[in-house]
C-alpha positions as CSV (number, residue, x, y, z in Angstrom):
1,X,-162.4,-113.3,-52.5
2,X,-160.3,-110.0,-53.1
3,X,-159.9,-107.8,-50.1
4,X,-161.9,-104.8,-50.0
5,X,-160.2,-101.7,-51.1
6,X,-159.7,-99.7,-47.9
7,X,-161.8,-97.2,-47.0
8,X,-159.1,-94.4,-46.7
9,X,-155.6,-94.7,-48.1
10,X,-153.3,-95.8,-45.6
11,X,-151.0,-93.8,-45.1
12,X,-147.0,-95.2,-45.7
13,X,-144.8,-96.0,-42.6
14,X,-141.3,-94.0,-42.8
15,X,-138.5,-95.4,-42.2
16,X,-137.6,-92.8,-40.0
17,X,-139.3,-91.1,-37.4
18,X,-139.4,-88.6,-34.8
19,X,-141.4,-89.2,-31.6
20,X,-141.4,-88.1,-28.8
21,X,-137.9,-86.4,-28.8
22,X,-136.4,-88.9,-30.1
23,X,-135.7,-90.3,-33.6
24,X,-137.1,-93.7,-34.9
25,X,-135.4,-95.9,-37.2
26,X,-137.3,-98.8,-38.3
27,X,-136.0,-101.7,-40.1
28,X,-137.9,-103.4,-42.6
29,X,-140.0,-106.4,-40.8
30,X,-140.6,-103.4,-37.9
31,X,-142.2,-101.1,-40.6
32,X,-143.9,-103.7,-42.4
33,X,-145.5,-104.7,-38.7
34,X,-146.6,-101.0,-38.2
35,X,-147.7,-101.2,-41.5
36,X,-149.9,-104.1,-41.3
37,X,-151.8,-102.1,-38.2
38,X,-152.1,-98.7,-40.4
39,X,-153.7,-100.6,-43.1
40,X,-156.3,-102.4,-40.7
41,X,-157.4,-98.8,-39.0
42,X,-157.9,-97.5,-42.1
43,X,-159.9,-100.8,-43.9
44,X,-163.2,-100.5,-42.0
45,X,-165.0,-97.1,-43.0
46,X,-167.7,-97.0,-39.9
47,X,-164.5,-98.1,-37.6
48,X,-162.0,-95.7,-38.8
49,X,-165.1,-92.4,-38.8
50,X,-165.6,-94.0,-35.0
51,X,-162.1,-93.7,-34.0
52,X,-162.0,-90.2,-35.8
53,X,-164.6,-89.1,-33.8
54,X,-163.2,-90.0,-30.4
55,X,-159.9,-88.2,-31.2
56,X,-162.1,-85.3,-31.7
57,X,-163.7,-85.4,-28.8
58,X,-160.7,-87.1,-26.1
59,X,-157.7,-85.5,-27.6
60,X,-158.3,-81.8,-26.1
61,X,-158.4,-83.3,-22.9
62,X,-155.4,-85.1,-23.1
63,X,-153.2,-83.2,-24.9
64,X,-153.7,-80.4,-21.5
65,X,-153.1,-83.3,-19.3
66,X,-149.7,-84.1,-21.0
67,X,-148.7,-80.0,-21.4
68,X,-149.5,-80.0,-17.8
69,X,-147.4,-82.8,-16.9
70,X,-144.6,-81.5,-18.9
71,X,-144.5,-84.4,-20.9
72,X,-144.2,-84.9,-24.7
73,X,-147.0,-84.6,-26.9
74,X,-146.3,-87.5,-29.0
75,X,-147.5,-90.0,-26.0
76,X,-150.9,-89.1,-26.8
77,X,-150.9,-91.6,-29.3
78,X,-150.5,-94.3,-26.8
79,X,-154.1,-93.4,-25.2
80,X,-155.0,-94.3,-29.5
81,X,-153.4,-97.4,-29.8
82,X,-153.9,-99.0,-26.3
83,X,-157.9,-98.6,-25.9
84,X,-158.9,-96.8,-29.6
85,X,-160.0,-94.3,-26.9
86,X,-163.0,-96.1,-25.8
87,X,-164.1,-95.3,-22.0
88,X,-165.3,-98.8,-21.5
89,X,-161.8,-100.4,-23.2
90,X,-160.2,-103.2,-20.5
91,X,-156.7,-104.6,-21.3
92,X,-156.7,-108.6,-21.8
93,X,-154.5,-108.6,-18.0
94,X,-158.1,-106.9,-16.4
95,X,-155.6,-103.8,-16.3
């Protein structure tokens, strides 16, 4: 069976980027890699409205943390893409 359309349109990996200060290129199997993660965040509805939610209520807190650490903005995303923000995430190394 056909995939399910995606529940929001994923949004296109550019070739370059800025983050964190510095400037991204990304050659083609690197984008395509990011790419294949976009497209799975944004395939599940009820995941994607979950994760949405958890921004909205973590990001606040960790955006001050980083602007009092003098530290760049961007690395918020990390907090995203290493636990999806959930309090009860544990790395596969127990971490």
């Amino acid at each position: 069976a056909p995939p399910a359309p995606a529940a929001f349109p994923a949004p296109r990996v550019p070739e370059v980027m800025d983050y964190a200060g510095l400037r991204l290129r990304l050659d083609t199997l690197a984008r395509l890699n990011v790419q294949a993660v976009v497209n799975q965040l944004t395939a599940n509805a009820a995941f994607y409205e979950a994760l949405a939610a958890r921004i909205g209520l973590y990001m606040p807190f960790i955006e001050d943390a980083l602007r009092h650490a003098g530290v760049p903005d961007d690395l918020k995303y990390l907090a995203v893409q290493e636990s999806g923000l959930r309090p009860d995430a544990v790395s596969s190394s127990q971490a």
